[in-house]
C-alpha positions as CSV (number, residue, x, y, z in Angstrom):
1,X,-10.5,16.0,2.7
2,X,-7.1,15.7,4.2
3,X,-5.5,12.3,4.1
4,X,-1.7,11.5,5.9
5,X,0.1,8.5,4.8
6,X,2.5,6.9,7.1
7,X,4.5,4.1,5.9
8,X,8.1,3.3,4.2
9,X,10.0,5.7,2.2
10,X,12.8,3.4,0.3
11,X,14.3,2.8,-2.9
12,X,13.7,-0.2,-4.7
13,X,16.3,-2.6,-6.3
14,X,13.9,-4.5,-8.9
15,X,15.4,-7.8,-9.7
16,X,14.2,-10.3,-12.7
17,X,14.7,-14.1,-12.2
18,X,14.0,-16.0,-15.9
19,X,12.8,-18.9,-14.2
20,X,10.3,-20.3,-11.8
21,X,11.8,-19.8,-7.4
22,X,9.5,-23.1,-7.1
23,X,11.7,-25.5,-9.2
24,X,14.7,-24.4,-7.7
25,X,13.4,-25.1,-3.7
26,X,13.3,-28.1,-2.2
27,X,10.6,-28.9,0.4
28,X,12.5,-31.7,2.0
29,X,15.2,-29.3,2.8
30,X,13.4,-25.9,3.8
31,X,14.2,-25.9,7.3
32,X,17.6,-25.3,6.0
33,X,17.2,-23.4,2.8
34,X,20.1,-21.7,1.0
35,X,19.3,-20.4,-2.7
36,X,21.0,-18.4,-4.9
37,X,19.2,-17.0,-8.1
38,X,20.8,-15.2,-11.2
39,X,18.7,-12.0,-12.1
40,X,18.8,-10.6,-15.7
41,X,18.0,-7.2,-15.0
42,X,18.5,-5.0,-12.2
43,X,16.2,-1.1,-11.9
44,X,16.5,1.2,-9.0
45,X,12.9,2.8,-8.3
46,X,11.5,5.4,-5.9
47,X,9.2,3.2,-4.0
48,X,8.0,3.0,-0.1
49,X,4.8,2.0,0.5
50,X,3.2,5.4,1.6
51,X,4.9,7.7,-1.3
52,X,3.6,4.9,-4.5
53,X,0.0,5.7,-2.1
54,X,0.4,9.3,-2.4
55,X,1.4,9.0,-6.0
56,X,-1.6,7.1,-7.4
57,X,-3.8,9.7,-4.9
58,X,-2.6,12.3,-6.8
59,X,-2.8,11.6,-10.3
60,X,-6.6,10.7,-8.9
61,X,-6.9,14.3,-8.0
62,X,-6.2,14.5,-4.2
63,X,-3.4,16.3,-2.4
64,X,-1.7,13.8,0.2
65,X,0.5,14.3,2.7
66,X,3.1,12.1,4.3
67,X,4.0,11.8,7.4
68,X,8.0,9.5,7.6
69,X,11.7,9.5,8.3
70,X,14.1,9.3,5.2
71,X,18.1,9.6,5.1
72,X,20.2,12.2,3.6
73,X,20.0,10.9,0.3
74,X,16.2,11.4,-0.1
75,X,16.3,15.5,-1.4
76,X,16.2,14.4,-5.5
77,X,13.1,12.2,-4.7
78,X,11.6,15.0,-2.2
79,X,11.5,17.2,-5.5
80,X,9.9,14.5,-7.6
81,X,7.0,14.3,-5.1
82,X,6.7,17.6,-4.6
83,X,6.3,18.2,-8.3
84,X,3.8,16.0,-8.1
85,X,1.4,17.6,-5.7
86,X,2.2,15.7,-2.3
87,X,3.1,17.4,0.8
88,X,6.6,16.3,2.4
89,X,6.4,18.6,5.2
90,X,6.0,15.8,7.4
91,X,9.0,14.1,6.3
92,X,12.1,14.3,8.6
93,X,15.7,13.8,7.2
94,X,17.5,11.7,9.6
95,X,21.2,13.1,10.1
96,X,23.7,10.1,9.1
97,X,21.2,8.0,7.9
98,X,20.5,6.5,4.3
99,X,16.6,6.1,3.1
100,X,15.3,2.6,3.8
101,X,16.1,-0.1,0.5
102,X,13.6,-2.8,-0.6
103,X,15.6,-5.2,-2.6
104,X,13.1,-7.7,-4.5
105,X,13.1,-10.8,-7.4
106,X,10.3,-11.4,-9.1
107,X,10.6,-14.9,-11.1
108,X,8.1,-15.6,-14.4
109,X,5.3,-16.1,-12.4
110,X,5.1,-12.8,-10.6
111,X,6.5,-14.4,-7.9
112,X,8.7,-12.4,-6.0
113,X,11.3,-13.0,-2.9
114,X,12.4,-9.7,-0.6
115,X,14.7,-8.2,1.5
116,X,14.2,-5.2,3.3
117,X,16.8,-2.8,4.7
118,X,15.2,-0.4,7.4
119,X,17.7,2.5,7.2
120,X,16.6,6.0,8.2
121,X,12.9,4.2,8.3
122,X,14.0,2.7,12.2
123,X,13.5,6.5,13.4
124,X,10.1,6.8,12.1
125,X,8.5,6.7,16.2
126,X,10.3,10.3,16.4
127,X,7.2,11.8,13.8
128,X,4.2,12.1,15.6
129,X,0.5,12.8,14.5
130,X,0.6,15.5,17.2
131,X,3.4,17.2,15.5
132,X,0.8,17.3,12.5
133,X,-3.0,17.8,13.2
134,X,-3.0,21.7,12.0
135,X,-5.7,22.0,9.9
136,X,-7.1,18.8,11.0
137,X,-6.8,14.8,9.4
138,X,-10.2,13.3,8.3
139,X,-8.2,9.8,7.6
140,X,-5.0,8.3,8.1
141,X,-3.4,5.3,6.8
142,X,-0.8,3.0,9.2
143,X,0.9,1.2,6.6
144,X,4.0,-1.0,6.9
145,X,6.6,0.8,8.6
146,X,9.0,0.3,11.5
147,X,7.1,-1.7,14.0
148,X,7.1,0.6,17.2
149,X,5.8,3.6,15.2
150,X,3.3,1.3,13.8
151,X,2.1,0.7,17.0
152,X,2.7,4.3,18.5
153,X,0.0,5.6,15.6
154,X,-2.5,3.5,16.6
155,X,-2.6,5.4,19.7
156,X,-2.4,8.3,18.8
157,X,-5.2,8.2,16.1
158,X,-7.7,6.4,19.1
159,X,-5.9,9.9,21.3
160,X,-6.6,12.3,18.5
161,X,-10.0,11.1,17.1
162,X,-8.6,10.6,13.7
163,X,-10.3,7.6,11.4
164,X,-7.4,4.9,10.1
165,X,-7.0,2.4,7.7
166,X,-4.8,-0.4,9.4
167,X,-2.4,-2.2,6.9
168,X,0.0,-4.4,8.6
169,X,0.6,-6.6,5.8
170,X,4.6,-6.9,5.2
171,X,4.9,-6.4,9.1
172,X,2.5,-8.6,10.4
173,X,5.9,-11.0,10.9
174,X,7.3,-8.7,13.1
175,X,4.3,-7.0,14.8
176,X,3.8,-8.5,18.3
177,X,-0.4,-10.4,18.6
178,X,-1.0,-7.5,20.8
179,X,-0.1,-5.2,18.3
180,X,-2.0,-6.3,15.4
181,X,-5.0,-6.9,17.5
182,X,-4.8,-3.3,19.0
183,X,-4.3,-1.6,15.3
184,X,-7.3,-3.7,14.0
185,X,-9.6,-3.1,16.9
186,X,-11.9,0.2,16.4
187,X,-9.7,1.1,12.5
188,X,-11.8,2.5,9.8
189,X,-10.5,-0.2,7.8
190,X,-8.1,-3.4,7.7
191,X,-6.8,-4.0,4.0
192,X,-4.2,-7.2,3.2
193,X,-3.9,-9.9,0.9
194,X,-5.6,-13.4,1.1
195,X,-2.2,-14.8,2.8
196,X,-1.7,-12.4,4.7
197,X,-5.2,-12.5,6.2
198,X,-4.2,-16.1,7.1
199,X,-0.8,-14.9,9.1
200,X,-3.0,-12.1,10.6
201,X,-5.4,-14.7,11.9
202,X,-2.2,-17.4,12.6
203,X,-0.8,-14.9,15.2
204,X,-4.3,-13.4,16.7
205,X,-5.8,-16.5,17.3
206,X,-8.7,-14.8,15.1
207,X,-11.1,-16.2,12.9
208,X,-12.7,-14.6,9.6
209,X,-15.6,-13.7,11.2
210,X,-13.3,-12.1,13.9
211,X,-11.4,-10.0,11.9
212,X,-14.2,-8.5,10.0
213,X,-15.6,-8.0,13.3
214,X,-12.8,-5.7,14.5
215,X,-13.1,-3.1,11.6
216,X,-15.8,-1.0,9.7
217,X,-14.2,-2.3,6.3
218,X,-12.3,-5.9,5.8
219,X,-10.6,-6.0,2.5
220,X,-8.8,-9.0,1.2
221,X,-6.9,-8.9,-2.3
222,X,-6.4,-12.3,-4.4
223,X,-4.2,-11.1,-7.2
224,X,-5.6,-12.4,-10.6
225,X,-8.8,-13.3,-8.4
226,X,-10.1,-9.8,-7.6
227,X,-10.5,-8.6,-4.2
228,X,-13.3,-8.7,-1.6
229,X,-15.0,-5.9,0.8
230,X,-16.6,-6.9,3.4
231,X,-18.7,-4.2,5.2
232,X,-21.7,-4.3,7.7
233,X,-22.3,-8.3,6.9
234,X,-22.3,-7.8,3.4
235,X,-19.6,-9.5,1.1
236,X,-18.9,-7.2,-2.2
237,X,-16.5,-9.6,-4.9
238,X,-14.5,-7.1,-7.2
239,X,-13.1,-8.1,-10.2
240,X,-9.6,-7.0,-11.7
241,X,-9.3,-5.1,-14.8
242,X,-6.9,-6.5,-17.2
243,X,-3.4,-5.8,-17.6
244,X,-2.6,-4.7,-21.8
245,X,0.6,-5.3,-21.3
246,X,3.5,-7.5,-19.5
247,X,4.9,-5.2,-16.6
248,X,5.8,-6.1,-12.8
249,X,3.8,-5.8,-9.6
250,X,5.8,-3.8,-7.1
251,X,3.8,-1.1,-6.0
252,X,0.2,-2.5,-7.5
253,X,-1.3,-3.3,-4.2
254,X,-0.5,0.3,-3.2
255,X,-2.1,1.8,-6.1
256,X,-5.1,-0.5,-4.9
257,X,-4.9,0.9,-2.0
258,X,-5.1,4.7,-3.5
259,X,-7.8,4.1,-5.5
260,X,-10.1,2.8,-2.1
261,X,-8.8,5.9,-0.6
262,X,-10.0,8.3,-3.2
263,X,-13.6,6.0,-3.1
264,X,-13.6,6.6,0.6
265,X,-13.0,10.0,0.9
266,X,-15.6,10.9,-1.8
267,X,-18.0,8.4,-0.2
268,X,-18.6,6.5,-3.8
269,X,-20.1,3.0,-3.2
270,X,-18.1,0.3,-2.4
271,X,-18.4,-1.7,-5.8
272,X,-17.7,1.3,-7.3
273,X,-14.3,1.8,-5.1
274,X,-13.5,-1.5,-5.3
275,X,-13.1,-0.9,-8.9
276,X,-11.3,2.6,-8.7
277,X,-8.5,0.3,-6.7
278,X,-8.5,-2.7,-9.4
279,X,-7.5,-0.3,-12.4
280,X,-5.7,2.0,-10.3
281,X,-3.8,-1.3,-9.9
282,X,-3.4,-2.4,-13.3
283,X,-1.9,0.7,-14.5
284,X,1.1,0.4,-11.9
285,X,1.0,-3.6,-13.1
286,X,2.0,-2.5,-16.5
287,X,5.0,-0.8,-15.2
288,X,8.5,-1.5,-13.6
289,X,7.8,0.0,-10.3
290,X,5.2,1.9,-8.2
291,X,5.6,5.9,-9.4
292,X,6.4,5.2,-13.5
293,X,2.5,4.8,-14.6
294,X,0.7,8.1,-15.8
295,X,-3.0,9.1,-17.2
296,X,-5.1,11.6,-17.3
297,X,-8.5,11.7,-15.7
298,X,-10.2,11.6,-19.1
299,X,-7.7,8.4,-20.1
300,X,-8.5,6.9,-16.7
301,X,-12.4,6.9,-17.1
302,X,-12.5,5.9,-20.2
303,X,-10.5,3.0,-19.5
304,X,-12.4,2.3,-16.7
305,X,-15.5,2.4,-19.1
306,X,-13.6,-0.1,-21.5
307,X,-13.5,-2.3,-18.5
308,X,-16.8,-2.2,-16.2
309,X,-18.6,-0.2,-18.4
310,X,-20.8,3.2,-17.7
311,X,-21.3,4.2,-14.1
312,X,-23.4,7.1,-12.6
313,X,-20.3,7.8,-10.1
314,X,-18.3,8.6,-12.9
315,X,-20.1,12.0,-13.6
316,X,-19.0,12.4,-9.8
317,X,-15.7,11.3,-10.1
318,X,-14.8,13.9,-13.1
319,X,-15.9,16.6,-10.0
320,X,-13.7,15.2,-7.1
321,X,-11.2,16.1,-9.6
């Protein structure tokens, strides 16, 4: 099955703060805020939302292809995905331009406060699906990305036919009501976390029941608390599979989101994806940043045996391989 990811393409600046961002903000004075916080460390990461997607996909056996605008310093990390199985023939250099930057802190508890820098990413409206349907899409995903292309490829997936997941979630600040409510509207799938469900609904006007109503597939992470899918009425609670070790959580939500992809496009069950996403998570979770976590599929299952214990869809995961 063919799957395009459109989204960011960045470098990450991975920050560590030894303390806590909530004893160092006052709420009295938030309307005028100005914080400074000493990091320890400092690690530059290949990161972007859609690549750490396509990265996960592939060490889960699939063959991704992206579809977003880099600058001219992106050729050493074209290689590395490349090596790696993923097709970055839909990624356009921008001339003059650097690769977007995502510049984060993450205090003690997992906490983390962001910048992002668009770059090269501000040109991403000049890719087009219709530049890229040879050989057909089964399913896209509209992840997080400059604002007007977001809303440019939910119209051409409706023009095209082409199933979508719709992931606003770090642009549902900028996306315009009309916007989100057109991208949720007749998608495959709307996947965010539990606050930003709230802003989503904040800026529709929606309620739950709304939201779940606009898609096939509503799913809502809650960090330490699992995840939910919602589909056809039916409420599915997923839990999280531990982490062995202390890492950092760029990147984990969008290994989640590679693991519901490869459940999707093999048609497992949804508890079953639900928990493909959680340990794809995990692993990323035990890392600093979203493309440094490896297994094999023999290490994956049986992990995923140590944590949810034997399931028939494993004999048909090993396949999908």
């Amino acid at each position: 099955m063919s799957v395009v990811l459109t989204g960011s393409i960045a470098y990450d600046y991975i920050m560590s703060f030894p303390g806590y961002f909530k004893d160092h903000i006052l709420p009295e004075k938030i309307h005028e805020i100005s914080v400074s916080f000493l990091v320890d460390s400092m690690k530059k990461q290949r990161g972007g939302i859609a690549p750490n997607i396509a990265y996960s996909l592939a060490l889960l056996g699939e063959r991704p292809k992206i579809m977003a605008t880099v600058g001219e310093d992106f050729e050493d990390y074209r290689r590395w995905l490349e090596l790696h199985f993923i097709d970055t023939s839909a990624i356009i250099v921008i001339p003059d331009e650097f690769t977007a930057s995502f510049f984060v802190s993450t205090d003690k508890s997992q906490n983390q406060i962001a910048s992002f820098y668009t770059g090269a990413m501000a040109h991403a409206h000049l890719v087009s699906f219709h530049d890229h349907v040879n050989g057909g899409i089964e399913l896209a995903i509209i992840s997080p990305n400059d604002p007007r292309a977001m809303a440019q490829y939910v119209v051409e997936c409706k023009e095209l036919g082409i199933p979508y997941i719709y992931d606003a979630s770090q642009q549902i600040v900028r996306a315009s009501a009309e916007d989100l409510i057109a991208g949720c509207v007749g998608s495959k799938m709307i996947i965010l976390n539990d606050y930003e469900l709230e802003m989503l609904k904040n800026k529709t006007g929606w309620s739950d029941g709304q939201v779940a109503a606009s898609t096939e597939v509503l799913i809502v992470t809650y960090g330490e608390r699992g995840s939910k899918i919602t589909c056809a009425g039916k409420t599915i609670e997923i839990p999280i599979a531990p982490t062995r070790k202390d890492g950092e959580p760029t990147g984990g939500g969008d290994a989640y989101r590679a693991g519901i992809i490869k459940g999707m496009m093999h048609n497992f069950s949804w508890e079953f994806t639900g928990r493909l996403g959680a340990l794809a998570a995990t692993y990323v979770l035990e890392e600093v940043g979203g493309q440094n976590h490896r297994y094999t599929l023999e290490e994956f299952i049986e992990r995923f045996k140590q944590e949810f214990g034997e399931w028939e869809e494993l004999k048909l995961l090993e396949v999908s391989f």
